[in-house]
Backbone as XML, in Angstrom:
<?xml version="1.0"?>
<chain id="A" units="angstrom">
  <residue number="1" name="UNK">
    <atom name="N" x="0.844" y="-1.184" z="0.000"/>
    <atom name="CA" x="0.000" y="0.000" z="0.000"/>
    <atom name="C" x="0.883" y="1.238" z="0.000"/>
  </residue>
  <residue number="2" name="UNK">
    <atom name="N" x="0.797" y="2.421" z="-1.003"/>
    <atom name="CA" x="1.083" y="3.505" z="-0.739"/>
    <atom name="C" x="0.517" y="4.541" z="-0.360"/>
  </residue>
  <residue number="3" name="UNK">
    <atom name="N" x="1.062" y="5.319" z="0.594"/>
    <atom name="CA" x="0.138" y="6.566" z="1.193"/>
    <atom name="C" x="1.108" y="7.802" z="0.840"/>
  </residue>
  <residue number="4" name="UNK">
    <atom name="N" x="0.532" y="8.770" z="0.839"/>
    <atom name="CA" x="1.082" y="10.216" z="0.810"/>
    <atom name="C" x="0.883" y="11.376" z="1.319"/>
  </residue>
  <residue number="5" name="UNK">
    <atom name="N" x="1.227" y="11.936" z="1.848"/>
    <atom name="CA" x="0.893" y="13.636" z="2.621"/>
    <atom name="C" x="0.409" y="14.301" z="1.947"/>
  </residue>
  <residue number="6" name="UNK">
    <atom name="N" x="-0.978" y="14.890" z="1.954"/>
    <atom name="CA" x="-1.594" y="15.942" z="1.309"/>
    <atom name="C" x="-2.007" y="17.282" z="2.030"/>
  </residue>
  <residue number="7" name="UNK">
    <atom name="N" x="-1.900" y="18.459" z="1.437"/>
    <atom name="CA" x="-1.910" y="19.891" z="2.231"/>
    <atom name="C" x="-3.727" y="19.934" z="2.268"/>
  </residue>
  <residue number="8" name="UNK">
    <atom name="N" x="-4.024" y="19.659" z="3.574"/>
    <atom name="CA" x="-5.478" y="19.353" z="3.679"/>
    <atom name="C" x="-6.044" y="20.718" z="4.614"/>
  </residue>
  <residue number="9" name="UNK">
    <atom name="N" x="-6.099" y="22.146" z="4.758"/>
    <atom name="CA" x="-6.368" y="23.149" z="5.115"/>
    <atom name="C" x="-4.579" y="22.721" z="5.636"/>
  </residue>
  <residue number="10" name="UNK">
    <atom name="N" x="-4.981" y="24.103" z="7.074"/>
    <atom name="CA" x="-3.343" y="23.806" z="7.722"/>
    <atom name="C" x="-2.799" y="22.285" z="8.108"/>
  </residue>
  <residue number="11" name="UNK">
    <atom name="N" x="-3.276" y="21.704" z="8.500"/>
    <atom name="CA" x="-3.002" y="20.042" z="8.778"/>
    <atom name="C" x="-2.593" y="19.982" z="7.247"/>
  </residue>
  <residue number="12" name="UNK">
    <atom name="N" x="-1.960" y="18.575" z="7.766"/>
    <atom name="CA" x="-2.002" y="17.374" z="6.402"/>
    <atom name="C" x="-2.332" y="16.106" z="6.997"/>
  </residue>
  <residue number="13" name="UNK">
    <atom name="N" x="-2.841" y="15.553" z="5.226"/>
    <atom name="CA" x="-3.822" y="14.762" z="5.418"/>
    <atom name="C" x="-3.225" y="13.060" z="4.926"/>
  </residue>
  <residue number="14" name="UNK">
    <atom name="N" x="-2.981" y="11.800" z="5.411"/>
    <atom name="CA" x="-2.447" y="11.030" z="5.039"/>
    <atom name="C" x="-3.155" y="9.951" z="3.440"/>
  </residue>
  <residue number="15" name="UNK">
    <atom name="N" x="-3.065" y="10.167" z="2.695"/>
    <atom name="CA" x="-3.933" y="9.588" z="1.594"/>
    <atom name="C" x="-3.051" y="8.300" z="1.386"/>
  </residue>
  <residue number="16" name="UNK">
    <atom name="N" x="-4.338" y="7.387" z="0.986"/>
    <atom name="CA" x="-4.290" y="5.989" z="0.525"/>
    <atom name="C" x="-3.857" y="5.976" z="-1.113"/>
  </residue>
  <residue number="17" name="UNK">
    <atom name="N" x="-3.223" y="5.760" z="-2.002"/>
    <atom name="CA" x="-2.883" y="6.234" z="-3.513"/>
    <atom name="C" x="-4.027" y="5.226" z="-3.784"/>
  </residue>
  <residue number="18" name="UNK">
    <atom name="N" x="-3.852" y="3.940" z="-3.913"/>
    <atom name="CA" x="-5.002" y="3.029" z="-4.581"/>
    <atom name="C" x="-6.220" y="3.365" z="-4.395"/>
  </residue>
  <residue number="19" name="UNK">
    <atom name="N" x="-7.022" y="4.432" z="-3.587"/>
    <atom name="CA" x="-8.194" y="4.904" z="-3.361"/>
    <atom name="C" x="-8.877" y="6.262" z="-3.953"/>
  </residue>
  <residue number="20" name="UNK">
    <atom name="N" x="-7.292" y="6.714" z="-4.459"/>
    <atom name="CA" x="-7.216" y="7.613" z="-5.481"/>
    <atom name="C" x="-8.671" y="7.420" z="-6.274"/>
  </residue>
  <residue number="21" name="UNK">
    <atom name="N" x="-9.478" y="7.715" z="-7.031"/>
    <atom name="CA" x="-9.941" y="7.744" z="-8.714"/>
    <atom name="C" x="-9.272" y="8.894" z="-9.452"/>
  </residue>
  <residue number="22" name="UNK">
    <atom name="N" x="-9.521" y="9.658" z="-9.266"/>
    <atom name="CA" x="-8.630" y="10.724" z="-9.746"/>
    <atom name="C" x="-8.870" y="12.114" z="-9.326"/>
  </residue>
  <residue number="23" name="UNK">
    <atom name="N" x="-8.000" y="13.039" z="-9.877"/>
    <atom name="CA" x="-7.834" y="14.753" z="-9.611"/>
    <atom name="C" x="-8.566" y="15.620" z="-10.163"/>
  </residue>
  <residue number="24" name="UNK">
    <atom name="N" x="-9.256" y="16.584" z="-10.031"/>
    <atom name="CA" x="-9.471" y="17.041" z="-11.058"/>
    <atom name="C" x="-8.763" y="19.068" z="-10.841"/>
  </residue>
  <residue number="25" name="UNK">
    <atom name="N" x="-8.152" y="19.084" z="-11.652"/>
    <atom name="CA" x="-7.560" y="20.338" z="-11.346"/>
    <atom name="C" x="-8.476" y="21.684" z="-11.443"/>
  </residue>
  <residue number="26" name="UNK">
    <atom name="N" x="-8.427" y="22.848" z="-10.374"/>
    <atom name="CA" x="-9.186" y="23.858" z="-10.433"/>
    <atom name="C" x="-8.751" y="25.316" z="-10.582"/>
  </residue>
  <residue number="27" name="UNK">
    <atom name="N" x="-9.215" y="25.467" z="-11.244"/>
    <atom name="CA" x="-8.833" y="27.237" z="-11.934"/>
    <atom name="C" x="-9.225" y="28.131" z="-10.567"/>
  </residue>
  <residue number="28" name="UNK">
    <atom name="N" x="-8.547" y="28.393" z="-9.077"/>
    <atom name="CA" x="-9.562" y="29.336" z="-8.904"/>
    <atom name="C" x="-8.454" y="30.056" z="-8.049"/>
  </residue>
  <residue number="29" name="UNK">
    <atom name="N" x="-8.780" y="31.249" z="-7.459"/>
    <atom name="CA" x="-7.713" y="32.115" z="-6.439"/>
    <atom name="C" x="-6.876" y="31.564" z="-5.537"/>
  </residue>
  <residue number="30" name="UNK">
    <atom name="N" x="-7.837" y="30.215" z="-4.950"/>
    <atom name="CA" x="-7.000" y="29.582" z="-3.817"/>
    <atom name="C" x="-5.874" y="28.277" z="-4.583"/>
  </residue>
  <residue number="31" name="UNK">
    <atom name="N" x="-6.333" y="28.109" z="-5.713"/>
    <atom name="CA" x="-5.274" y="27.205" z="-6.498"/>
    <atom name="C" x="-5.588" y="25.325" z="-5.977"/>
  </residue>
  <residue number="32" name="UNK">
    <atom name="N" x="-6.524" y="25.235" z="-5.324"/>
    <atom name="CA" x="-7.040" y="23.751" z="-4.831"/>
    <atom name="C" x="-7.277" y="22.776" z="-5.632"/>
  </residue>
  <residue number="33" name="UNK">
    <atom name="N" x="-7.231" y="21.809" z="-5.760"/>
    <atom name="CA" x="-7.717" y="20.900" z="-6.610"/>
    <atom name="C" x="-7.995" y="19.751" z="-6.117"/>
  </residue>
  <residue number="34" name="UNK">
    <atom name="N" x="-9.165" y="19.608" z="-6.503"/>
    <atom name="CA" x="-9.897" y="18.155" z="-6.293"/>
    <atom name="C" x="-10.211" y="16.734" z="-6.321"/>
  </residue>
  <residue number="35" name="UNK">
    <atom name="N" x="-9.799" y="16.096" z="-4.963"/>
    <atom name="CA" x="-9.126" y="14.439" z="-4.660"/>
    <atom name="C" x="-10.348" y="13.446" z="-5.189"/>
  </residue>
  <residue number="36" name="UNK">
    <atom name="N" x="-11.019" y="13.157" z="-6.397"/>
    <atom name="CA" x="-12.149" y="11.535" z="-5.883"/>
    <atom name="C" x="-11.792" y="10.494" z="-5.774"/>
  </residue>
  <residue number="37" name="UNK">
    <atom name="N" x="-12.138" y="9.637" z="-4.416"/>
    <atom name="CA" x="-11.521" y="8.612" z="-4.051"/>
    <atom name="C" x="-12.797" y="7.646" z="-4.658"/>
  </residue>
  <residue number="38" name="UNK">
    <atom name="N" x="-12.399" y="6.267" z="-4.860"/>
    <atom name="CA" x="-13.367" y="5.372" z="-5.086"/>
    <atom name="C" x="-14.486" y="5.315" z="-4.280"/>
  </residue>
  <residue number="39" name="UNK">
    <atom name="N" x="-14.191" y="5.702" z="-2.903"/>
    <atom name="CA" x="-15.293" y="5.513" z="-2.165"/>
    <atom name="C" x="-16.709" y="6.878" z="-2.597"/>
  </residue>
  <residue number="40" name="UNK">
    <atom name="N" x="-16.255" y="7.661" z="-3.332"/>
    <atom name="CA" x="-17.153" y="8.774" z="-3.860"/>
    <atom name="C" x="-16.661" y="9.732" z="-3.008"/>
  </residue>
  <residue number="41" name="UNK">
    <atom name="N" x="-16.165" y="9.639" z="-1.858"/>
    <atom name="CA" x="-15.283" y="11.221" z="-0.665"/>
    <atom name="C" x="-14.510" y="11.803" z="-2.004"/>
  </residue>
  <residue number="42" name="UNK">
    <atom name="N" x="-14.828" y="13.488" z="-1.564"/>
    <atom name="CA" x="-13.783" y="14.314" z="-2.073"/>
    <atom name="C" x="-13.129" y="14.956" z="-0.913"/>
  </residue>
  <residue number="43" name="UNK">
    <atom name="N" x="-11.478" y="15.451" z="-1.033"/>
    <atom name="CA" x="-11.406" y="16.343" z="-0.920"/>
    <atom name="C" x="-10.604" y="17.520" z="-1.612"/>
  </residue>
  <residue number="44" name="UNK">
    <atom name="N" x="-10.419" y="17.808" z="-0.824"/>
    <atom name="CA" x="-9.871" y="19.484" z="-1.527"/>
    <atom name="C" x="-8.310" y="20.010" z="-0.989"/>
  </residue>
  <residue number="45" name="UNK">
    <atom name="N" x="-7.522" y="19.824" z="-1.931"/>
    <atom name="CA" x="-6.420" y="20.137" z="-1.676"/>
    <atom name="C" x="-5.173" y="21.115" z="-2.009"/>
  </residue>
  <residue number="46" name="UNK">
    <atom name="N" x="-4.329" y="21.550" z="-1.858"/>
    <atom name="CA" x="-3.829" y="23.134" z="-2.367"/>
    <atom name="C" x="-2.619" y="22.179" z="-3.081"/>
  </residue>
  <residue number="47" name="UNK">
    <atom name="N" x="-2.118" y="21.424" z="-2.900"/>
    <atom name="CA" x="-0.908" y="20.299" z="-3.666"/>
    <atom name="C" x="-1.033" y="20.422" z="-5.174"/>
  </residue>
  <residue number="48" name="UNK">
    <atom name="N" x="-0.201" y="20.883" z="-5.938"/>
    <atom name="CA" x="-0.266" y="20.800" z="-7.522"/>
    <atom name="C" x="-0.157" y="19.535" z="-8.077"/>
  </residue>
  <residue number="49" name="UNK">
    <atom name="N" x="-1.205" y="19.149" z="-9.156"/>
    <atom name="CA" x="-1.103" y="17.908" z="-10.076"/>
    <atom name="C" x="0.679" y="17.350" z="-9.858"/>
  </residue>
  <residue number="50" name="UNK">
    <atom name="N" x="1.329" y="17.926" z="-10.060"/>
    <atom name="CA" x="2.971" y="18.056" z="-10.116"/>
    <atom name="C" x="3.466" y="17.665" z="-9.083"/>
  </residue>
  <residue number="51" name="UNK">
    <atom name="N" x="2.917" y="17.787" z="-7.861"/>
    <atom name="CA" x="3.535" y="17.704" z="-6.357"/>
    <atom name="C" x="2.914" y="16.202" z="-6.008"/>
  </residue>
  <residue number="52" name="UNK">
    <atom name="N" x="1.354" y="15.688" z="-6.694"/>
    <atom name="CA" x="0.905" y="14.805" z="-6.077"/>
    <atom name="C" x="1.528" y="13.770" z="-6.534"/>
  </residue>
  <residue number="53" name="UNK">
    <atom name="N" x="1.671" y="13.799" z="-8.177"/>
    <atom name="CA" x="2.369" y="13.055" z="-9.208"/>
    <atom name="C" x="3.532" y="12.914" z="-8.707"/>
  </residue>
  <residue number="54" name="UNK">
    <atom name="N" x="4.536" y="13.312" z="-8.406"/>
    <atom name="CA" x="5.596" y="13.207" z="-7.568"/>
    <atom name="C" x="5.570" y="12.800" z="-6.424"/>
  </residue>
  <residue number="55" name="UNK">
    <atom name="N" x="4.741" y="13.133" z="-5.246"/>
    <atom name="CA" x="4.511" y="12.039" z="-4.510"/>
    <atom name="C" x="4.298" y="10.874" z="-4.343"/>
  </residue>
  <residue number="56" name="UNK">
    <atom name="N" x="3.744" y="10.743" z="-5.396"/>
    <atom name="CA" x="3.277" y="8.953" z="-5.743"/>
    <atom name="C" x="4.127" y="8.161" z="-6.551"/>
  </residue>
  <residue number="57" name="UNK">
    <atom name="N" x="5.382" y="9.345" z="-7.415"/>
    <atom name="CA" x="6.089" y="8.310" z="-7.635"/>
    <atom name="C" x="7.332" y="8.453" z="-7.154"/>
  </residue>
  <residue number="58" name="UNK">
    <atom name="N" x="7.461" y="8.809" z="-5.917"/>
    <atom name="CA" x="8.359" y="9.077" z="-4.774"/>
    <atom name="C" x="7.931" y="7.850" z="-3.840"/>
  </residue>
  <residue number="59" name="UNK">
    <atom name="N" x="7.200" y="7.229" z="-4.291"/>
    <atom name="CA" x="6.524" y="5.580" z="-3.324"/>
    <atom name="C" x="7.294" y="4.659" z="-3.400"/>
  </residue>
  <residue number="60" name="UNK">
    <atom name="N" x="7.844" y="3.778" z="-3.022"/>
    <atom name="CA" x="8.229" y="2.219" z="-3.080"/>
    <atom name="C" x="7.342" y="1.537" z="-3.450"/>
  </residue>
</chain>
């Protein structure tokens, strides 16, 4: 199993990668973009496509 640190408000948030479905990136002031996990949960995160993508393949 891989997990990864996500910027989840001030905390971070520990994510499951295989629970991932996917990102969807958002155009807006705060720069957030949006986690859907299989289970249908979103959340909302300030981490760039670039940072997550790199996190995940920063995995063993």
């Amino acid at each position: 199993m891989k997990f990864i640190t996500l910027n989840y408000g001030s905390p971070t948030l520990l994510v499951l990668v295989e629970e991932i479905l996917y990102v969807v990136p958002k155009d807006d002031e705060q720069g957030t973009n949006t986690i859907k996990f299989k289970s249908g949960q979103e959340i909302y995160t300030t981490n760039t496509i670039a940072e997550i993508l790199a996190l995940i393949e920063d995995q063993p």
